[in-house]
C-alpha positions, 0 to 999 in steps of 0.5 A: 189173501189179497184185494186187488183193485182194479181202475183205482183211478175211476173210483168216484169221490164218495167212494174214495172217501170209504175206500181210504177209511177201510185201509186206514183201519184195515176194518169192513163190514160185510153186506146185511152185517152190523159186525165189523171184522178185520182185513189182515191181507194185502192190497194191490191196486192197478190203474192205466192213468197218471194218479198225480195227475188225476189228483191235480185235476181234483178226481182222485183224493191225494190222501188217498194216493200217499195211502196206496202209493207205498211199492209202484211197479210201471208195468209198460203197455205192450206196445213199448215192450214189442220184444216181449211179444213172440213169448207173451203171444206163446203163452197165451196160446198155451193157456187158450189151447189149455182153455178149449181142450185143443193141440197147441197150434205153432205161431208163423214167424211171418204172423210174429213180425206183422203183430210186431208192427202193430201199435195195439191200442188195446195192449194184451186184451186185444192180443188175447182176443186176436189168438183166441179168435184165431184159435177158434177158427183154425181147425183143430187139425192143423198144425199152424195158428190161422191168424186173420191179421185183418181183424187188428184194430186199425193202425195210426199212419206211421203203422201202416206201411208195415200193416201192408208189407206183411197182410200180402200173402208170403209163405212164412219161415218154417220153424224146424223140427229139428236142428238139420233142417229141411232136406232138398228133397222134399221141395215141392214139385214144379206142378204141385201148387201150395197156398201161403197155409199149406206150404209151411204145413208140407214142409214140416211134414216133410221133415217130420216123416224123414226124421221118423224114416217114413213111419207115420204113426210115429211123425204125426205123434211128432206133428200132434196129429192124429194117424188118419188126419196126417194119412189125409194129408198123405193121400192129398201129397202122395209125393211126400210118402215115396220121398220119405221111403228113399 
């Protein structure tokens, strides 16, 4: 097996002392036992603190540094390594959705960029929050994650500017559902009025029913709809079904 220590750096002094003697003799005693038994796993210990540091400063013992310091690996926090994001956030969404019993909603390219200019202080913890908060609040019906950017810790002023440049209200690109793209058909009429949310949602439904040649049963299977929820849609864009049918 493995013992994984998490903060190793915040360990107190009287405990450090413990901890080096148990990796020493690969020795412990169980709780309530007086009999010693032997620990033949590994061990792998994590910390967010410099522990050269946190030796000079007389927090950390440094025998006990050398005994752990066999195979470092710097893991870089989330804000150095922001080209990681789009894959990072796509699988935590699949193990959330995994988590609640739901459809996996899509990620809006606008939503990526605007996380991409955040600085996350709070590194994966608080961009797993972010999209199982999200997750929570987007309806189960929905084919777009309903990411509330307002609810990322505050930025430092370098941050800023971009914050602004991507909470204002934009329509977002629309990935594909396939490589021929949207026809022009299907652009919205002059008096049909969509919000930010509801324009990618209509034109990935316009795309799914002409790839499908209008057969709704077999596009909302390619949406992740059920029949009544994309008929609901249908019946709020009627205009959708007579374009598909042409």
């Amino acid at each position: 097996g493995t013992l994984f220590l998490d903060e190793v750096g915040e360990i107190p002094l009287p405990q450090q002392a413990k901890l080096l003697r148990f990796l020493e003799n690969r020795e412990y005693r169980p709780l309530g036992s007086t009999d010693s038994r032997k620990f033949t796993g590994r061990v792998v210990a994590a910390t967010n603190r410099s522990l050269r540091e946190e030796v000079k400063s007389g927090r950390l013992r440094e025998d006990l540094m050398f005994r752990l310091d066999v195979l470092s690996v710097r893991l870089p926090p989330l804000r150095e390594r922001l080209g990681d994001l789009s894959s990072l956030a796509e699988s935590l969404l699949g193990q959330l959705a995994l988590k609640y019993g739901r459809r996996k909603p899509l990620l809006q390219q606008a939503d990526l960029q605007a996380l991409q200019q955040h600085h996350f202080p709070g590194n994966v913890r608080e961009l797993r929050n972010l999209l199982e908060r999200s997750l929570l609040k987007t309806s189960p019906e929905s084919a777009w994650l309903n990411i509330d950017l307002g609810w990322l810790t505050p930025a430092g002023p370098e941050d800023l500017p971009a914050l602004r440049e991507f909470a204002s209200p934009v329509a977002p690109s629309i990935p594909s559902v396939s490589p021929t793209g949207i026809d022009s058909k299907f652009v919205p009429p002059a008096d049909r009025q969509l919000s930010p949310l509801e324009a990618p949602e209509y034109q990935l439904i316009a795309q799914a029913l002409r790839e499908e040649r209008g057969g709704i049963r077999r596009a909302a299977a390619r949406l992740g709809l059920t029949h009544q929820a994309l008929l609901r849609r249908l019946q709020k864009w009627p205009e959708l079904r007579k374009a598909a049918a042409e």
